[in-house]
C-alpha positions in Angstrom: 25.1 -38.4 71.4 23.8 -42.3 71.1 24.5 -42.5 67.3 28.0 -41.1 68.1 28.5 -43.7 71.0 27.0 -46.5 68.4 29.6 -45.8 65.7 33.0 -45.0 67.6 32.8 -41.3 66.5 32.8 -37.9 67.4 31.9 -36.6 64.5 28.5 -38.0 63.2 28.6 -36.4 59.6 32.5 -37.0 59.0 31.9 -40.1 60.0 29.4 -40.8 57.0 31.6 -38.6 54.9 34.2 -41.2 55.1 32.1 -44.0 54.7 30.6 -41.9 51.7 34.0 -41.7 49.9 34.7 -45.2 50.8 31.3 -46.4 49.4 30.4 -48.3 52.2 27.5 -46.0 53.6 25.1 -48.3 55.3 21.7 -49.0 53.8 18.6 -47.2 54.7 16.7 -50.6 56.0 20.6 -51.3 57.9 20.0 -47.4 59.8 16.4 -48.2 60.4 17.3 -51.5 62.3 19.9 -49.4 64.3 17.5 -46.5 65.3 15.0 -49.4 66.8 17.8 -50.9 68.8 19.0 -47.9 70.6 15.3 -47.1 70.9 15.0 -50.4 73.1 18.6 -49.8 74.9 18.6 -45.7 75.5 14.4 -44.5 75.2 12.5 -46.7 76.7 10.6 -47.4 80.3 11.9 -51.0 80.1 15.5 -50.1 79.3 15.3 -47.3 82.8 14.1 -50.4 85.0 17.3 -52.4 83.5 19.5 -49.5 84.3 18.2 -49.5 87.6 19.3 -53.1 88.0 22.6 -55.0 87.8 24.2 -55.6 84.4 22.1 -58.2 82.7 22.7 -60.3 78.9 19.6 -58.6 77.8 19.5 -58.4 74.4 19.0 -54.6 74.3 20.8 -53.9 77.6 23.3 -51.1 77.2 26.7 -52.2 76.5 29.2 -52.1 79.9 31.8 -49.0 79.2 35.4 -49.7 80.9 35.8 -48.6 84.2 37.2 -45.0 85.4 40.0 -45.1 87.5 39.4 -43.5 90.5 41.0 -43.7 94.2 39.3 -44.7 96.9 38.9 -41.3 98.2 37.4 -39.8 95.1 35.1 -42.8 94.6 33.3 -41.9 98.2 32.9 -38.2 97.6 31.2 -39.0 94.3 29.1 -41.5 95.5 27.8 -39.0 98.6 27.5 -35.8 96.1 25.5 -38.7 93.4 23.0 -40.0 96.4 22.3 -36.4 97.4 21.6 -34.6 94.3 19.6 -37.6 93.4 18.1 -38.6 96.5 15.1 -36.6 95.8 14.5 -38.1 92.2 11.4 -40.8 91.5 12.5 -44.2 91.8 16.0 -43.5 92.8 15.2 -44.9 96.1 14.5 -48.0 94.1 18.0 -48.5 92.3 20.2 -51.2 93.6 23.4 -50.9 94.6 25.0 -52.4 91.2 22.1 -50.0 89.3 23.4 -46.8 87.2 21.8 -43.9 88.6 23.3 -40.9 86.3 22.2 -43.8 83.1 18.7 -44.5 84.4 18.1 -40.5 84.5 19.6 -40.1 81.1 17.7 -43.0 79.8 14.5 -41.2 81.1 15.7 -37.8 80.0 15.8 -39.2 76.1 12.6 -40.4 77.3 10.9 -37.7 77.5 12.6 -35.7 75.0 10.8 -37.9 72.2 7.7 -36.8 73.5 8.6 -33.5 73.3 9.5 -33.6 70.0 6.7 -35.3 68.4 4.8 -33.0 70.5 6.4 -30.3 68.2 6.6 -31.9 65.0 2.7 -32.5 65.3 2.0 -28.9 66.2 4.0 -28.0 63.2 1.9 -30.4 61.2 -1.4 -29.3 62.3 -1.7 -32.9 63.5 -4.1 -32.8 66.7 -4.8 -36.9 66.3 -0.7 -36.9 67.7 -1.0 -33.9 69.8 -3.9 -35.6 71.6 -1.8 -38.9 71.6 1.1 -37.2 73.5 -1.2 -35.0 75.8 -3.0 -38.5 77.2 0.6 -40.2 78.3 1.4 -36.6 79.6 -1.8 -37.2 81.8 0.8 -40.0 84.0 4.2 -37.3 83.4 2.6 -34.3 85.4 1.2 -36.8 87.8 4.7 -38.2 88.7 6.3 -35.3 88.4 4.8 -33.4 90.9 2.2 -31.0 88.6 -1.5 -31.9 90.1 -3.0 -28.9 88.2 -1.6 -30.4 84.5 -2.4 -33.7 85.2 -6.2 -32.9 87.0 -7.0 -30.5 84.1 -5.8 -33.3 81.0 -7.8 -36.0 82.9 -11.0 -34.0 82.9 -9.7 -33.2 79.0 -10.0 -37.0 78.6 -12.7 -38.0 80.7 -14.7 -35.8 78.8 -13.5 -36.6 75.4 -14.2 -39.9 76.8 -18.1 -40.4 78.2 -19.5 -36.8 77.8 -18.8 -34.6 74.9 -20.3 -35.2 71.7 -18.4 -36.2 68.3 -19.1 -32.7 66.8 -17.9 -30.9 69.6 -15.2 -33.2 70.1 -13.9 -32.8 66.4 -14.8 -28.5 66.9 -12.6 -28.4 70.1 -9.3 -30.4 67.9 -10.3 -28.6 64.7 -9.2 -25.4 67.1 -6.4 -26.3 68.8 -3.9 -25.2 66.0 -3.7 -22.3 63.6 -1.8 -22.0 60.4 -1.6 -18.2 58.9 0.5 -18.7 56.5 -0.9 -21.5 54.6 2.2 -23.4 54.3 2.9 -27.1 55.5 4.8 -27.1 58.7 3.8 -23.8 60.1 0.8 -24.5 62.4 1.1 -23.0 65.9 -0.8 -23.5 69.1 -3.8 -21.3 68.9 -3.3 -20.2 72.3 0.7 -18.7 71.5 -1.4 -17.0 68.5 -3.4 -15.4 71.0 -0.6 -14.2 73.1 1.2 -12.5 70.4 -1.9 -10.8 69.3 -2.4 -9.3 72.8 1.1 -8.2 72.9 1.4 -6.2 69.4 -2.5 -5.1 70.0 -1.2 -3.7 73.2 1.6 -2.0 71.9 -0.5 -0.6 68.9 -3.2 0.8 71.4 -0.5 2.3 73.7 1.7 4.0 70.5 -1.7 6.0 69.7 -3.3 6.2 72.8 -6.4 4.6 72.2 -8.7 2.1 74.4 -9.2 -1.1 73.1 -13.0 -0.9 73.3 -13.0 1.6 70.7 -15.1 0.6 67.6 -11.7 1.0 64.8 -9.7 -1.4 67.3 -12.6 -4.4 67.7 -13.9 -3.9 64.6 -11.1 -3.5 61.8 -7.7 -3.8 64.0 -8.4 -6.8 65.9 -10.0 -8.6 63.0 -6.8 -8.2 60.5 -4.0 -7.9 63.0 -2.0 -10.6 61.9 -1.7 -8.4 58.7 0.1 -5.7 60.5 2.3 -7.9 62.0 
């Protein structure tokens, strides 16, 4: 874990624990100014190109560990297994020698992991300003990742957000994205997952009595309430 790494501990809460009891917990504006720091060394797209490259005195270049003693032997097997399984990555072909590969890839990993994750704290929230933030850089992911059908589907989603629909069927087509049943804060879900679950209890309701689901009790009174009999 980078906090971990940061503060020379295995153990992120015992670690605070101590420094709890010893009254020497660091400030809120002190924890702030570390989260932006290993933002800049470990999550972003400038600090993968500067793992790519040579150790540099970058400011927010990632601290040099102490080497692993290896033989010589061991060294060459790991370097041949490293350039195989990685050979096939984007922009490994573009490392230099004196780059960290396995750093780069975590680098990128984190990377993406915070757009995942405010990807699913803004579904939570019913936030579809942030959802449509995160789909529009997702629009360059699936295009470098090898997913033509994502990224040709959320460019057309943009283009015509963009140039050709109108504001009220802009603001109709966010107002449905998400779906909150329960009416409490932090429990919106995609309106799409709702949809799924419906058609798999509906399914399983229709087969447990043997009914068809064009059947005036099913579309009319069932379907319309069925996340009551959930």
């Amino acid at each position: 874990m980078i906090w971990e790494r940061h503060f020379h501990t295995e153990d992120l809460a015992a670690y605070f624990e101590v420094k709890k009891a010893a009254g020497t917990l660091p400030s809120f504006n002190n924890l702030l100014a570390t989260a932006r720091m290993l933002v800049q060394q470990y999550a972003t797209t400038s600090a993968f190109k500067r793992a790519q490259g040579p150790p540099s005195d970058d400011i927010n270049a990632v601290p040099q560990g102490s080497p692993w003693p290896s033989s010589p032997t061991q060294e060459a097997e790991a370097l041949d297994d490293e350039t195989d399984r990685l050979s096939d990555l984007s922009g490994a072909e573009e490392c230099a020698e004196e780059g960290d590969v396995t750093l780069a890839n975590s680098i990128l990993f984190v990377h993406n992991a915070i757009w995942w994750r405010e990807m699913c704290r803004a579904v939570a929230r019913g936030d579809t300003g942030r959802i449509w933030e995160i789909l529009k850089i997702w629009i360059f992911t699936f295009a470098g990742s090898g997913n033509p059908y994502y990224s040709g589907y959320l460019l057309e989603l943009y283009c015509n957000f963009k140039w050709e629909f109108s504001t009220k069927l802009r603001n109709a087509i966010l107002m449905n994205w998400v779906v909150n049943l329960h009416g409490k804060p932090g429990m919106f879900i995609k309106m799409d997952l709702m949809q799924e679950h419906f058609n798999f209890w509906l399914e399983e309701m229709a087969q447990h009595k043997g009914k068809e689901f064009d059947e005036p009790f099913y579309r009319k009174v069932l379907f319309m309430n069925v996340h009551h009999f959930l």
